[in-house]
ZADO-1210 file (C-alpha; in nm, 4 decimals, padded with zeros to 6 digits):
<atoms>
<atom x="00.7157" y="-00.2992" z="01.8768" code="UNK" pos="1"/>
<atom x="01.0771" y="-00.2031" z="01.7249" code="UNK" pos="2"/>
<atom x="01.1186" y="-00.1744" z="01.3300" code="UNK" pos="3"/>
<atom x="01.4719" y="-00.2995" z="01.2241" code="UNK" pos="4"/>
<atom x="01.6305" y="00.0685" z="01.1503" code="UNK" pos="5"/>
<atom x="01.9174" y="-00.0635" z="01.0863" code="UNK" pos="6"/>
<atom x="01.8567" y="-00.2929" z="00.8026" code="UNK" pos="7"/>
<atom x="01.9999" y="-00.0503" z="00.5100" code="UNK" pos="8"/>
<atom x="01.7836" y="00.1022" z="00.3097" code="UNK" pos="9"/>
<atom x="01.7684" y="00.0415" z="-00.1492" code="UNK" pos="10"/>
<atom x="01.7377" y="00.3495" z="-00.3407" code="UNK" pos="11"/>
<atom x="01.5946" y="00.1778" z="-00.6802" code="UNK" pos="12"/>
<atom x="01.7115" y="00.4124" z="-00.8975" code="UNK" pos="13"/>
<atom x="01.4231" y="00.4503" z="-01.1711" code="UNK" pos="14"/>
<atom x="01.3536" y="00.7685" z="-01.4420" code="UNK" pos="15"/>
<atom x="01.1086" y="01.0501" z="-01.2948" code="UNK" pos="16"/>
<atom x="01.0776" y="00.8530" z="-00.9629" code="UNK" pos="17"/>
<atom x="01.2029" y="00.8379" z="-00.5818" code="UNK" pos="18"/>
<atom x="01.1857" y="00.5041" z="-00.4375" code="UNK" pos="19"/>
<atom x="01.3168" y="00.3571" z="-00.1411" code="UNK" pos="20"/>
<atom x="01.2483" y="00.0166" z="00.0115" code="UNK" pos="21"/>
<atom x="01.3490" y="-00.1548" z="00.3353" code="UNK" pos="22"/>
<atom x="01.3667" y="-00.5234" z="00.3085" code="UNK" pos="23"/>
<atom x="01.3209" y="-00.5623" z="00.6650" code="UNK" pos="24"/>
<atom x="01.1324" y="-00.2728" z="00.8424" code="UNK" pos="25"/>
<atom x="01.0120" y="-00.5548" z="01.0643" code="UNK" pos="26"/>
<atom x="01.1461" y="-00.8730" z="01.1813" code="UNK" pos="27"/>
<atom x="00.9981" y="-01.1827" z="01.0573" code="UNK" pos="28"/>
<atom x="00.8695" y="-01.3081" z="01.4169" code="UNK" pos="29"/>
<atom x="00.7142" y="-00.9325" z="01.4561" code="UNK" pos="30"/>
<atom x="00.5815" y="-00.9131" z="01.1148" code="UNK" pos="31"/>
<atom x="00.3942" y="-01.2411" z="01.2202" code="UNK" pos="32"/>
<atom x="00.2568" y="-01.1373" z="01.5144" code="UNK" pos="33"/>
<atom x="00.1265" y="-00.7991" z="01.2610" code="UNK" pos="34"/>
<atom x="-00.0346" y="-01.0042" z="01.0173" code="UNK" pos="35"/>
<atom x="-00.2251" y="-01.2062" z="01.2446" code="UNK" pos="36"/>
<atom x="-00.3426" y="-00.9301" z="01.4566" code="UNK" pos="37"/>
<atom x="-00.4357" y="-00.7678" z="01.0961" code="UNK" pos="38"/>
<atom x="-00.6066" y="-01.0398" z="00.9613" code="UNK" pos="39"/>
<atom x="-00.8626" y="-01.0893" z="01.3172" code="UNK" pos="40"/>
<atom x="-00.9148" y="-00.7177" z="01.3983" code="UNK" pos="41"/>
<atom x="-00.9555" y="-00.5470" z="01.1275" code="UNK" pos="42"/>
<atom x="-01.3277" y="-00.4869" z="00.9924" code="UNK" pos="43"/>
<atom x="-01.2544" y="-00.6187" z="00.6230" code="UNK" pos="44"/>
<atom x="-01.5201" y="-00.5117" z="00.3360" code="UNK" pos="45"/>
<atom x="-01.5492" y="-00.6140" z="-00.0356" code="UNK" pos="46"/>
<atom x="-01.6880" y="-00.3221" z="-00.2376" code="UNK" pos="47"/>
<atom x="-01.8267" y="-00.3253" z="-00.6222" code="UNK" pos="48"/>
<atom x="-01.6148" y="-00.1544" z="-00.8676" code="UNK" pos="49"/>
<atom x="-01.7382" y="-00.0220" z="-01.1718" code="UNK" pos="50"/>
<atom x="-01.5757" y="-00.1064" z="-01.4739" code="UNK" pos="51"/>
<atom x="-01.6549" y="-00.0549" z="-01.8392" code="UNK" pos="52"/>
<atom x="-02.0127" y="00.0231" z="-01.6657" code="UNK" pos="53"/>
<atom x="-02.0556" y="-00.2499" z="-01.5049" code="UNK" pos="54"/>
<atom x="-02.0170" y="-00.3505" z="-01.1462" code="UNK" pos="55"/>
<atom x="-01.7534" y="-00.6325" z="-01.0230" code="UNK" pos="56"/>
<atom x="-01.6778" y="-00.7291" z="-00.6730" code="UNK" pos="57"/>
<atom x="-01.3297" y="-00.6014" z="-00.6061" code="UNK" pos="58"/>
<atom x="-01.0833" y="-00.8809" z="-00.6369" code="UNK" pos="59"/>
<atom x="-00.9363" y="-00.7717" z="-00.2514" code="UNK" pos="60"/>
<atom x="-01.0619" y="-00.6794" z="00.0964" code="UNK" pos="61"/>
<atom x="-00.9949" y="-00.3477" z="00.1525" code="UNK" pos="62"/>
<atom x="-01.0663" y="-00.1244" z="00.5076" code="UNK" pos="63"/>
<atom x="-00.9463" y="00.2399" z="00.5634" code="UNK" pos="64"/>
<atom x="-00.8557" y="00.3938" z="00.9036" code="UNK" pos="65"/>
<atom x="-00.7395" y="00.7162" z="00.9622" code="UNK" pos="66"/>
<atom x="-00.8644" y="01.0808" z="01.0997" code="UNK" pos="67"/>
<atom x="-01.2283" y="01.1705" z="01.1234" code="UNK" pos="68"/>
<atom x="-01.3265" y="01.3379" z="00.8079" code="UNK" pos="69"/>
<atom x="-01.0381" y="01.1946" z="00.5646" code="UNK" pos="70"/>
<atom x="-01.3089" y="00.9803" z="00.3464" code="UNK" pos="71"/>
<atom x="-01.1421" y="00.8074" z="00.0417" code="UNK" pos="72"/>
<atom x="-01.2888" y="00.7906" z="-00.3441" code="UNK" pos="73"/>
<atom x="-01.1954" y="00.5602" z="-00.6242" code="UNK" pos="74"/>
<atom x="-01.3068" y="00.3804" z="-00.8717" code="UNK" pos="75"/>
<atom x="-01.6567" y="00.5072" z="-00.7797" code="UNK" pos="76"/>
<atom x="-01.6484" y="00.3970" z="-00.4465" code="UNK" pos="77"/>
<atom x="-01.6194" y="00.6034" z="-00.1539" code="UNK" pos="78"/>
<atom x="-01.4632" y="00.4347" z="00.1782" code="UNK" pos="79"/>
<atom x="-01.5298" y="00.6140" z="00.5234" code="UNK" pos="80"/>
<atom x="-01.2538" y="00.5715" z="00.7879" code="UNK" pos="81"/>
<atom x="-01.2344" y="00.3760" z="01.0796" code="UNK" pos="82"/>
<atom x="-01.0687" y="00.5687" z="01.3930" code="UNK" pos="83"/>
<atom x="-00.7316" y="00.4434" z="01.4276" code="UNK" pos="84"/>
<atom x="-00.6564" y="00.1317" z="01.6222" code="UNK" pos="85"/>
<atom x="-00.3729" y="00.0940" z="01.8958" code="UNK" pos="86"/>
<atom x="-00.1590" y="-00.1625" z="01.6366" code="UNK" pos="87"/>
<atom x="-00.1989" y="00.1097" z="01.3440" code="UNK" pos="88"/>
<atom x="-00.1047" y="00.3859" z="01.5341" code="UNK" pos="89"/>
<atom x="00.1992" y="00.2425" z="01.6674" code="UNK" pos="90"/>
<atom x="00.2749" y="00.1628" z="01.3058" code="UNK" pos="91"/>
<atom x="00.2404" y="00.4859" z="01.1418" code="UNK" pos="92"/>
<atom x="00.4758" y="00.6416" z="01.4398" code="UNK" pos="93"/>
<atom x="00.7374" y="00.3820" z="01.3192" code="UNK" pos="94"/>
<atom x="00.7038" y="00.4910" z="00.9658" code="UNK" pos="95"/>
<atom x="00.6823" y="00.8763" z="01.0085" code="UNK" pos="96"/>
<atom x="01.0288" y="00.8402" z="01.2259" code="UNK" pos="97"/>
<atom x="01.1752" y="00.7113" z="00.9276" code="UNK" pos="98"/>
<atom x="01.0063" y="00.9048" z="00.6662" code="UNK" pos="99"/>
<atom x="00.9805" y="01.2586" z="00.8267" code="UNK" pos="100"/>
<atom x="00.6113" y="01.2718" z="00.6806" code="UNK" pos="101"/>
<atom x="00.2873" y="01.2838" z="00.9126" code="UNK" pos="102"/>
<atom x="00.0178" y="01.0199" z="00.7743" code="UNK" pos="103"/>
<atom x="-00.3320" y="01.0870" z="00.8313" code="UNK" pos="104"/>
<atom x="-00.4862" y="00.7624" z="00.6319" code="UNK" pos="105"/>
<atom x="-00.4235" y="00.3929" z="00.5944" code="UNK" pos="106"/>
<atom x="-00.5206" y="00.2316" z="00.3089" code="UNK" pos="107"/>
<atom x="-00.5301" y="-00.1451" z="00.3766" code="UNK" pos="108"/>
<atom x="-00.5669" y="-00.4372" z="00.1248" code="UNK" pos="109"/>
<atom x="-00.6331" y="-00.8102" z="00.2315" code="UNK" pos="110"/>
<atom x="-00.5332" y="-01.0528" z="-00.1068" code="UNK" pos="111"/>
<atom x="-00.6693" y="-01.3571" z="00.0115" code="UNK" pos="112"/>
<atom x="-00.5168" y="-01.5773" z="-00.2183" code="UNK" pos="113"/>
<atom x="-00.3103" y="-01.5048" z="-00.5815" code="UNK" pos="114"/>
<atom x="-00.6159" y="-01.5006" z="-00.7526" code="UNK" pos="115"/>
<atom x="-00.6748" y="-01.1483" z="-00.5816" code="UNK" pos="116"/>
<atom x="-00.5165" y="-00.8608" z="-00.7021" code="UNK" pos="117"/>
<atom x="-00.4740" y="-00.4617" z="-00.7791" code="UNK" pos="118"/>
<atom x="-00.4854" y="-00.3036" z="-01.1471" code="UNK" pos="119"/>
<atom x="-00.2631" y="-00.1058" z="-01.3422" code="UNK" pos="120"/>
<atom x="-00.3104" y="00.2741" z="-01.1247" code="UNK" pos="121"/>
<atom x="-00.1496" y="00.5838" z="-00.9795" code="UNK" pos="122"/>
<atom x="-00.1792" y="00.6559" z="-00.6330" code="UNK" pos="123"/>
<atom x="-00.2936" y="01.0703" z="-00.7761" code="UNK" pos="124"/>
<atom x="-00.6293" y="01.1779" z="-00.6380" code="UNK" pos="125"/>
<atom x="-00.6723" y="01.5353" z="-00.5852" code="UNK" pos="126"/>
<atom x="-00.6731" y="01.4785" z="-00.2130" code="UNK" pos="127"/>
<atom x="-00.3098" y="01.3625" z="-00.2064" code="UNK" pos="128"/>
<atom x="-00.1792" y="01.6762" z="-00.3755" code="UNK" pos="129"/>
<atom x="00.1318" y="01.7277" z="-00.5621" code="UNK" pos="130"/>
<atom x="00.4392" y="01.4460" z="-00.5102" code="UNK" pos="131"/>
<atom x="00.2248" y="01.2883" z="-00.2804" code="UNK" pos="132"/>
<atom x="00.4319" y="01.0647" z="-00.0126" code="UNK" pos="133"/>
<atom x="00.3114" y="00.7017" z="-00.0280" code="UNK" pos="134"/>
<atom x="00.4278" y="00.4389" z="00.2139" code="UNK" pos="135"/>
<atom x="00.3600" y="00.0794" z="00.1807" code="UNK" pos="136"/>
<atom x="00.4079" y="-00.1982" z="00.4148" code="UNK" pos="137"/>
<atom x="00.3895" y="-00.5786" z="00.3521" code="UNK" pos="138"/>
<atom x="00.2863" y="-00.8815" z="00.5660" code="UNK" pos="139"/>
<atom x="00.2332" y="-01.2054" z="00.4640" code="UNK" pos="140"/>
<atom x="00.3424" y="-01.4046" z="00.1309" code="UNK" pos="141"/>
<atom x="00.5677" y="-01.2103" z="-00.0787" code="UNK" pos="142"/>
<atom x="00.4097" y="-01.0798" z="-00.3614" code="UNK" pos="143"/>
<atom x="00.5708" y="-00.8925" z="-00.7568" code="UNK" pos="144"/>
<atom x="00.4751" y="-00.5149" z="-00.7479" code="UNK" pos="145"/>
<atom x="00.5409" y="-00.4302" z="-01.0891" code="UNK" pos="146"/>
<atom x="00.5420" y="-00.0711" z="-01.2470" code="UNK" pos="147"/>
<atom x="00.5871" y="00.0857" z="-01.6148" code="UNK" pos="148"/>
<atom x="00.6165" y="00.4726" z="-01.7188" code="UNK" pos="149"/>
<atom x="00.3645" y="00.6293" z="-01.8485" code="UNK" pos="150"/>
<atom x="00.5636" y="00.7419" z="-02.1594" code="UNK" pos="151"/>
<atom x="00.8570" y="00.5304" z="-02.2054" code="UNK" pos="152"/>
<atom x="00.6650" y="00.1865" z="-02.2806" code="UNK" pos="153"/>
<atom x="00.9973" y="00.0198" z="-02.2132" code="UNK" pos="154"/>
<atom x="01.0425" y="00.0741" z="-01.8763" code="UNK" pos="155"/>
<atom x="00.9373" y="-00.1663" z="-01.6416" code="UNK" pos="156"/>
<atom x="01.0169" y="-00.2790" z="-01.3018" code="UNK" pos="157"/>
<atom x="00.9704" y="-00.5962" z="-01.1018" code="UNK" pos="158"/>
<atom x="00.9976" y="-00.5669" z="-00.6794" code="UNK" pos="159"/>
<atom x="00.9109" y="-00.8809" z="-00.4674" code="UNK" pos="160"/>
<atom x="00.7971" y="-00.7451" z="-00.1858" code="UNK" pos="161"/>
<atom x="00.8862" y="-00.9297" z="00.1336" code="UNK" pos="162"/>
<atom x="00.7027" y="-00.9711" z="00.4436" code="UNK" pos="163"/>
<atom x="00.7887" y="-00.7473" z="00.6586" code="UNK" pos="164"/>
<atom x="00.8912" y="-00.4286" z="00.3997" code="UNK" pos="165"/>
<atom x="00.8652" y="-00.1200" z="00.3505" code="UNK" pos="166"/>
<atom x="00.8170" y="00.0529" z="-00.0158" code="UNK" pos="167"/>
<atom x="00.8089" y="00.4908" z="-00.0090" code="UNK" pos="168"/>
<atom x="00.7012" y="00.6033" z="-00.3229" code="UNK" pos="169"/>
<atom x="00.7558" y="00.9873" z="-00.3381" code="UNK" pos="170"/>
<atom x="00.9057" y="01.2628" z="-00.5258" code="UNK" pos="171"/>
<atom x="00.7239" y="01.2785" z="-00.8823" code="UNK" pos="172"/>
<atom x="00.6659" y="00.8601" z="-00.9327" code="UNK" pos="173"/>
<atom x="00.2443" y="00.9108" z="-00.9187" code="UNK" pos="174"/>
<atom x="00.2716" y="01.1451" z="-01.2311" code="UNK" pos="175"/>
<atom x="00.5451" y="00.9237" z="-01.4210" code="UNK" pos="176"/>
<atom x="00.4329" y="00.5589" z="-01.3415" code="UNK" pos="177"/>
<atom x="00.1835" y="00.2915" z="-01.2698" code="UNK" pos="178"/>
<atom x="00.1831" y="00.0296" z="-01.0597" code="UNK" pos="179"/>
<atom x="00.0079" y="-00.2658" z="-01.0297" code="UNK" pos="180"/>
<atom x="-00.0459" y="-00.6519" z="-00.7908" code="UNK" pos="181"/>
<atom x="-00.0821" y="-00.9013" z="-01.0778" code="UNK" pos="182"/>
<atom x="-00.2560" y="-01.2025" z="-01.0530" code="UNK" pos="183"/>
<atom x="-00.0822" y="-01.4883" z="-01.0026" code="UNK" pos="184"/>
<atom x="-00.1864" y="-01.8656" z="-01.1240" code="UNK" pos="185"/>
<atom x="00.0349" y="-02.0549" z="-00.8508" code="UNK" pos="186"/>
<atom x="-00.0752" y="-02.1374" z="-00.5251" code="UNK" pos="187"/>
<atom x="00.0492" y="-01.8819" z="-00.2568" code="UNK" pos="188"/>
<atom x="-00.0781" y="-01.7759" z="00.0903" code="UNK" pos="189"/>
<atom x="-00.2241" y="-01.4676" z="00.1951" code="UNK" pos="190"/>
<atom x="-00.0852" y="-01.0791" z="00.1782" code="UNK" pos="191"/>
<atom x="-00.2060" y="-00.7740" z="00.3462" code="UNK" pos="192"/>
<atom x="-00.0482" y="-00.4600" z="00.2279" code="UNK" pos="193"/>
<atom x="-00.0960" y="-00.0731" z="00.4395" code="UNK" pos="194"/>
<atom x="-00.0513" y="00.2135" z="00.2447" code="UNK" pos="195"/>
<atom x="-00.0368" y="00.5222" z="00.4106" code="UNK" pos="196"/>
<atom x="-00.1154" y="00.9158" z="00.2702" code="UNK" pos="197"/>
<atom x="-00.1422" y="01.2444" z="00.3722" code="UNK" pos="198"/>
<atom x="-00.4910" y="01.3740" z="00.3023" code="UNK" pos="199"/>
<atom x="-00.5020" y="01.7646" z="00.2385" code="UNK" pos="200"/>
<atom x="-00.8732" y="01.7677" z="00.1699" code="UNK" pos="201"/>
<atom x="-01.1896" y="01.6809" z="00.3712" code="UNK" pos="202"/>
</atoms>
């Protein structure tokens, strides 16, 4: 397995933020081979989430691997982790070469269709600390990312994210900005998206 290093990496420059995606971390017929492997192996769940006080399935599959211990909490649910699998290992390796940051947790998110998506949120629980490093990979149909500051109303960003990429959010973008997967009304295929943290907490 050999990410495309040198595809250049994008700086987006944005206020209060440090982002940096590459297009291409993996090749198209790699990413394939990923997303299919993904999509068979991994044990997929659909939790409730709680909203306004009441419970709604969550409009994604989502499964967590990552060191023994490193549970996860949102939105009133609390995810245990699997142990990490040969494929995801190999991946974080790839990622912490190129970030310089060791991951303990994967975060993994199966949209099944554009009718599945992710809400306006910061990646800021307590267990991620301060400037938390966030890597997220992409596999399968490109899909917007969009994110707004929290104070300036104004500013907003669209990135497609490509199969195959690689977005690091770090520096001080959790505190500044939300981000968000939108629904989408038009008939697309299938996206899984890894996002992976360093846990300082058990």
């Amino acid at each position: 397995m050999n990410s495309i290093f040198e595809s250049e990496p994008i700086n987006i420059n944005l206020l209060d933020a440090e982002l940096i995606y590459y297009p291409h971390f993996f090749d198209k017929k790699e990413a394939d081979i990923i997303f299919e492997q993904l999509i068979e192996d991994i044990p997929w769940q659909q939790d409730d989430i709680r909203v306004f006080g009441k419970n709604y399935p969550q409009p994604r599959l989502t499964a967590l691997f990552g060191n023994e211990g490193k549970s996860y909490s949102y939105s009133n649910i609390k995810m245990q982790p699997n142990a990490w699998s040969p494929l995801l290992e190999k991946i974080k390796t790839q990622i912490e070469q190129v970030t310089k940051v060791n991951f303990n947790v994967v975060l993994l998110n199966y949209y099944r269709s554009g009718k599945d998506s992710n809400g306006w949120h910061a990646d800021n629980e307590k267990e991620l600390g301060t400037n938390p490093v966030i890597a997220s990979l992409s596999f399968g149909t490109e899909r917007t990312f969009q994110l707004k500051h929290n104070l300036d109303k104004n500013k907003k960003i669209n990135i497609a994210l490509e199969h195959g990429s690689l977005l690091v959010m770090q520096g001080t973008t959790q505190h500044f900005w939300k981000h968000q997967i939108p629904k989408t009304s038009k008939p697309i295929g299938s996206r899984i998206n890894l996002t992976f943290r360093f846990f300082i907490l058990m």
